[in-house]
N, C-alpha and C positions, 0 to 999 in steps of 0.2 A: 117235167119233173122238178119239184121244187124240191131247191138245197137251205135246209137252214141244221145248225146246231143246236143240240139238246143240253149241251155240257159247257158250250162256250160261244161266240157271237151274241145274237140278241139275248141278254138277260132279262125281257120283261119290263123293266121298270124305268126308261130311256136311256140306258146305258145296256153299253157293249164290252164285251171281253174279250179279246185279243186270244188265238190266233180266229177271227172272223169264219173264214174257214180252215179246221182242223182237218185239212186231206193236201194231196200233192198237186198242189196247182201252180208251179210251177212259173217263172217268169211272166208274170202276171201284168198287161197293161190294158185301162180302162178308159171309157170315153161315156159323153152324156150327150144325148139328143132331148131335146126339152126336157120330161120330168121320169126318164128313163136312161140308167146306166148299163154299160156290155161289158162284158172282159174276156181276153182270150189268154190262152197260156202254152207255153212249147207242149208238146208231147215225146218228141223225138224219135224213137223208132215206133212207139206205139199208133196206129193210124186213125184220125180224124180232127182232131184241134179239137175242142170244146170252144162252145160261146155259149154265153151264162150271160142272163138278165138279173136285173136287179133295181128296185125302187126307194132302195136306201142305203145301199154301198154297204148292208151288213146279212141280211137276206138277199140268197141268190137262187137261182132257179136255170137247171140245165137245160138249154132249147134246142142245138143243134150241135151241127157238126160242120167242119169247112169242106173237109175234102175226105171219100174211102180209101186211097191209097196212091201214092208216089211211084209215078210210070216213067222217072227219068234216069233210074239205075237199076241194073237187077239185081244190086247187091239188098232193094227191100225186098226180092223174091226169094232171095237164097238163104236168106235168115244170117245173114251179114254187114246188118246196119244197124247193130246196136250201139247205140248211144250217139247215131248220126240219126238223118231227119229235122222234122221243124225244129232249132231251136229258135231261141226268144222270139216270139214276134209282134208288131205295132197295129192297131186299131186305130182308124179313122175314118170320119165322114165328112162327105165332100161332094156339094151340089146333087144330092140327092142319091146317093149312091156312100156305101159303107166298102170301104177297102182296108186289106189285110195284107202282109207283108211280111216275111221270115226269110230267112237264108239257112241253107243244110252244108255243114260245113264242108261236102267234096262237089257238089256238083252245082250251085252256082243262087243268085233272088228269083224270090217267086212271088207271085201276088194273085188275089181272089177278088171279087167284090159281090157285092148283093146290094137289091132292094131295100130288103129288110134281113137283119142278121138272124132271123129265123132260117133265114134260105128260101131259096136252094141259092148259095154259092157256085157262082164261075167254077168252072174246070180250070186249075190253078195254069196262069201264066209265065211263062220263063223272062223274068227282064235281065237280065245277062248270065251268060252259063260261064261261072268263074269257081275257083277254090277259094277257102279261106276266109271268107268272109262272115262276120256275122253281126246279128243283132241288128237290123234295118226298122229306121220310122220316117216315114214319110212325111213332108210338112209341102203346104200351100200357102204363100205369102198373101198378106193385102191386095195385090196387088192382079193374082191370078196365076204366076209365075209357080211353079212346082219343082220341089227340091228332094232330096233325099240323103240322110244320114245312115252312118254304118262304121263299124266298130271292126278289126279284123284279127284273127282268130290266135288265140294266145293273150287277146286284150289290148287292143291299142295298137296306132292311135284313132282318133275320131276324123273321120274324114264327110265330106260333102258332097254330093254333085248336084248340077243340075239335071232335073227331069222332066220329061212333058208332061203337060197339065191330064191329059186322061191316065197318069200311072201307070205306061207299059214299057217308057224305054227311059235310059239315063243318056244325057247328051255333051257331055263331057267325063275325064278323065279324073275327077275330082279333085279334092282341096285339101288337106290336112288341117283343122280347124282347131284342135285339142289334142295334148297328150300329157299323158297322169302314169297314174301305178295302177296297174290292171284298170286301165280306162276302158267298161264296156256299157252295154244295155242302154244308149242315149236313146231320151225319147227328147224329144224338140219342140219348144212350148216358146209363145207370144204375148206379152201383155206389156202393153201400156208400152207399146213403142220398144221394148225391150226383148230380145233373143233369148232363149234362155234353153242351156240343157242340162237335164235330169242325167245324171252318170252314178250308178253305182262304182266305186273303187274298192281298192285295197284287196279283193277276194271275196268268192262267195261264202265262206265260213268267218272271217275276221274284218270284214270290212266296212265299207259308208257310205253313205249318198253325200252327192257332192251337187251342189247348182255352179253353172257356170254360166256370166250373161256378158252380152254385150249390145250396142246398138247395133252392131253386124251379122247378119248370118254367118257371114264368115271370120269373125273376130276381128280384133283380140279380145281373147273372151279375157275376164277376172272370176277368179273363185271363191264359194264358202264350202265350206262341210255344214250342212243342214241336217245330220239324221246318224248319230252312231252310237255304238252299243252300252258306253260308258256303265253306271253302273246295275245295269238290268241285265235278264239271263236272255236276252234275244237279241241270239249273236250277229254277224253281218251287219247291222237290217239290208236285204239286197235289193236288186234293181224291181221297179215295177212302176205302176202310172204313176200319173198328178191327175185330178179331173177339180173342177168348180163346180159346184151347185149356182142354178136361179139367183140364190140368196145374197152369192158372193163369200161363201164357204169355200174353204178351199181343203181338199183331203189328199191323202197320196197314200195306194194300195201297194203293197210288194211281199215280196218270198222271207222267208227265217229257213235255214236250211236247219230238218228237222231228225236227222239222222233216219230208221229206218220207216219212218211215216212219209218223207220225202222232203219236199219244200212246201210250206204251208204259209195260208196269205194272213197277213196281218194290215190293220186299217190305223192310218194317224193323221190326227188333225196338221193343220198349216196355215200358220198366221204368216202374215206379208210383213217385215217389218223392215225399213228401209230400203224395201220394191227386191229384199229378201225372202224366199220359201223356206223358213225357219218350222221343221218337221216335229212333232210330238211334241212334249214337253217340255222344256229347255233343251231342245235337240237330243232328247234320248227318246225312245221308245215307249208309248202309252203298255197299260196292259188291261184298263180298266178305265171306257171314257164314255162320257156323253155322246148318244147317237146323231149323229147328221139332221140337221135342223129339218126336218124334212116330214111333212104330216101323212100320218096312214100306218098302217101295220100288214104285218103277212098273217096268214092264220097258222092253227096249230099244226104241225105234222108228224106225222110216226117217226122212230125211229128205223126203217126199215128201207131197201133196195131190193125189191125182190122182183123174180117174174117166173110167171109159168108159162111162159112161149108160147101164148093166146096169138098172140101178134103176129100179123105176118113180114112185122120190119123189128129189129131190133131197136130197144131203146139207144138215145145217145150218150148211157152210162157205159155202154159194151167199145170195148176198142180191141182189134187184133192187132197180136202182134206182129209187125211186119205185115206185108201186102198179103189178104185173105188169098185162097183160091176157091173163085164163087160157086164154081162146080161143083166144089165137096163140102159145101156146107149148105142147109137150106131148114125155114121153118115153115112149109109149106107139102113136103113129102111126107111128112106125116104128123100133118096137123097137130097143133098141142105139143110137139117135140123142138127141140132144137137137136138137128141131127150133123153131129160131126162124121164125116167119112175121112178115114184113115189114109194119109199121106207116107211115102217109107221116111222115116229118120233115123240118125244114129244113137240120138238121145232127144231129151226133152226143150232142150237149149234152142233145138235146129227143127223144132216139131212146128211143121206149119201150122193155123189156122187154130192157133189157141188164141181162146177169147177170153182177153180181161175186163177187171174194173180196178179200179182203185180202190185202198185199205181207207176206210170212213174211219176217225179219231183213234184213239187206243185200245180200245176194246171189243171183242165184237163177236156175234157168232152165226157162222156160216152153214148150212146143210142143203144138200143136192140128192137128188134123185136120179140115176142112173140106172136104162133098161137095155144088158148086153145082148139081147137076144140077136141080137145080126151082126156081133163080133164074131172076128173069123181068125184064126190061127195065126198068132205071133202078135196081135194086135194089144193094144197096152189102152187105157183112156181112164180119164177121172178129175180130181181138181190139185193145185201147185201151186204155191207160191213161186212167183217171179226171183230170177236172182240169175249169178254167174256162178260165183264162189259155193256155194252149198245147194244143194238138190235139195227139195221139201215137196213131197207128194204123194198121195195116194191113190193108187185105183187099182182099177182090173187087171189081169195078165190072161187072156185067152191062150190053153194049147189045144190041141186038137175039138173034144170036146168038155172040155174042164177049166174051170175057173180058177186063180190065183189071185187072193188080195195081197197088194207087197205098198209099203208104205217105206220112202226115204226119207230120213228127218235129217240134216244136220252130215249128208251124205254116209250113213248108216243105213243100211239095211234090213227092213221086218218084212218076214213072212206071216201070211195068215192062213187059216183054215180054205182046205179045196173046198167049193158049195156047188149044189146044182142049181142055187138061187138064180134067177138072171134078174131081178130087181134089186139093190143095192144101195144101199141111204149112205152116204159121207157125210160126215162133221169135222168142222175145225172149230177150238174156242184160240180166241185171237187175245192175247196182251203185248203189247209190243214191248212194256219195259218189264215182261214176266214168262210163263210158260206160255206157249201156242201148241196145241196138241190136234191131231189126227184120231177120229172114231171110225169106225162102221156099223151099221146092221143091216138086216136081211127082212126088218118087220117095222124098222120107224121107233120102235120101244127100248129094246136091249140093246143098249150099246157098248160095243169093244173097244176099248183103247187100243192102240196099235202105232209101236215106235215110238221113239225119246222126242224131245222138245226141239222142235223146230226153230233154226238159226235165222230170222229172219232178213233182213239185211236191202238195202237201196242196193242200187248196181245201175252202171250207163248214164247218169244224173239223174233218177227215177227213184222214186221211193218203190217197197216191197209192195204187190199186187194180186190177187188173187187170181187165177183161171181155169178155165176147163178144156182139156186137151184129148187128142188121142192120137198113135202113131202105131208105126210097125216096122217090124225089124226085117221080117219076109213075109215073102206070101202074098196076098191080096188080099189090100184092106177092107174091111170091114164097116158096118155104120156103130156108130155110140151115141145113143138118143138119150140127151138130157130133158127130165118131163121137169124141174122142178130147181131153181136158184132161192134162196130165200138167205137174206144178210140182217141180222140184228146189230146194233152196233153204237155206240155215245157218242158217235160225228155228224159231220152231214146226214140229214137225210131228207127224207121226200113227203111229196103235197099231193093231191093230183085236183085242185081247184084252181093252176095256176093260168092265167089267161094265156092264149097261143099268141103270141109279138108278131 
């Protein structure tokens, strides 16, 4: 699935507009293999990583996924790992083999690797089960020797170890190499005889990127501030890659924390100027820049994400929340559906095996097809926005043999019309800096408004997210067969001529 922007990235004309991509991709770092870029991004409790290709660090294209779910606590089972899971993690390749690296801030580093970053990715490895730690990049000297950096948890300070060259274990106790003001996110970068780490500081809403180099891996390092907000509206600028082009280009990708859109990537040049990585413009932030010297173009694509559960795998736009349970969900029981089978919950917070995506740019509009015919007594299902703080959802409420539309907006309560429909159409029209509303109909045509505007809102380091869920309070659950996703929207969106990597 190819990502590009309709509203902002490539403009057409060899320039780009800032933010590259207008979605939550979150701690963003990137790598080049000959004349092809990768990037991956935390997710956190949502499960799988994205890996995103890309042939000009402005057009991206979604290919995979790292891993379906985290088997080393049950608190992803219990729907008790919100805002823990992958955060930050590092891309790199090495002797033929692509490896990945994160830490979850209670239970300890992990790492992946693959052939090709299409996958299939390794079943993630534990290289030490510790707390507190976070934000790991791996580095492999000249020399063959293997190292690893890492950040710990509250920010600081920057530490070292040594690792063995295949990436699975650390062999010392490490080093303290750097400490700053909120020193996190190092990625660990080499040129011309020179060490050099990438550290975002100061905070993910007010802060900078800072280079810090030495002839030593392990210092003493000296510093600059290479990249901060001065006088543009993109705040932070936060942590994310540095990658080189063929050319001898040199670019650096990273987050803008984007209030309820999430954290969104923005792209800046990087001239070397005294064996300095002096970022954007006189070290403030592009918003508007000449594309990556790089020949070729992507083709055009729609503005849409949709699917009608043709397939018998999900796309890697779909992520659960928390660890699925693969028994109650399947698109193969009844071909052309996507069928959620009913888990008990207390609320929608703690509802297993809701499947999301991610909110595309600012605007957007969503409608779903929903068939309750084999909802059973107490059972609830439909679509939600993500959150902690305010409940936003509409669907079904099955009793006995009678239907209930109830939509929450803004944790307010609408009821709607009892139906004997068992087909049911939901719409949302999405503005993140205006109204966001909840419809229904019974025929595709006539729609109902139902419920006040929707509070949308980030939660757990995530921006707001769309899903589709269902649960129950008693009784024995039931199936909720989505025949029908369909996203229109001014962000990212998709191709389907992209080559498979």
């Amino acid at each position: 699935m190819m990502i590009k922007n309709n509203t902002w990235g490539d403009l057409g004309n060899g320039y780009y507009r800032n933010p590259v991509l207008n979605a939550d991709y979150s701690d963003p770092d990137v790598i080049r293999t000959g004349s092809d870029f990768y990037m991956i991004c935390s997710d956190f409790h949502f499960m799988g990583m994205p890996v995103l290709h890309s042939r000009d660090l402005v057009n991206w294209s979604l290919i995979s996924q790292v891993y379906r779910r985290l088997e080393f606590s049950p608190q992803y089972d219990r729907m008790e790992g919100y805002g823990k899971g992958s955060w930050a993690p590092a891309l790199r390749y090495h002797n033929g083999l692509y490896y990945l690296y994160f830490c979850t801030p209670d239970e300890g580093l992990y790492m992946s690797t693959a052939k090709v970053p299409a996958g299939p990715w390794s079943s993630l490895h534990e290289v030490k089960r510790i707390s507190g730690w976070e934000d790991p990049c791996p580095f492999w000297d000249d020399d063959g020797k293997a190292y690893l950096g890492h950040s710990i948890v509250g920010a600081g300070p920057i530490i070292i170890h040594r690792m063995s060259p295949d990436g699975t274990k650390l062999l010392d106790e490490g080093r303290i190499v750097y400490t700053g003001k909120i020193a996190e996110g190092t990625k660990i970068y080499k040129r011309n005889g020179l060490y050099y780490l990438i550290i975002p500081e100061g905070g993910v809403e007010n802060g900078w990127q800072t280079a810090a180099r030495s002839t030593s891996l392990y210092g003493p390092y000296e510093r600059k501030t290479v990249l901060s907000q001065g006088k543009t509206a993109i705040n932070g600028p936060h942590q994310g890659g540095m990658v080189e082009l063929e050319s001898g280009e040199t670019w650096f990708l990273h987050f803008q924390s984007a209030g309820v859109l999430g954290r969104v990537c923005h792209l800046q040049p990087v001239q070397w100027i005294d064996d300095w990585p002096v970022m954007g413009l006189d070290e403030e932030p592009v918003t508007i820049f000449k594309k990556p010297g790089i020949p070729g173009s992507f083709p055009v694509c729609s503005p849409r994400i949709s699917d009608d559960f043709e397939s018998p795998e999900l796309g890697p736009q779909w992520q659960w929340n928390h660890n699925p349970v693969d028994t109650n969900w399947t698109l193969t029981e009844r071909p052309g559906y996507l069928r959620l089978k009913s888990l008990p919950a207390r609320d929608i917070i703690h509802a297993r095996n809701t499947l999301t995506q991610r909110l595309m740019g600012n605007t957007g509009h969503i409608s779903i097809k929903l068939d309750t015919s084999f909802m059973t007594h107490g059972q609830t299902a439909g679509i939600a926005f993500t959150g902690i703080h305010q409940e936003n959802w509409i669907g079904v409420i099955k009793s006995d043999e009678n239907l209930r539309i109830k939509a929450i907006t803004s944790n307010i309560t609408w009821n709607g019309p009892v139906t004997g429909n068992k087909i049911i159409f939901f719409n949302t029209d999405i503005d993140i800096n205006g109204s966001t509303r909840f419809s229904f109909s019974f025929d595709n045509v006539d729609f109902f408004t139902l419920g006040g505007n929707c509070t949308l809102e980030s939660a757990f380091w995530k921006g707001a997210r769309i899903g589709l869920f269902t649960y129950h309070h008693n009784g024995k659950g039931g199936c909720a067969d989505f025949d029908l996703f369909y996203y229109n929207h001014d962000g990212p969106c998709e191709v389907n001529d992209e080559k498979k990597q």
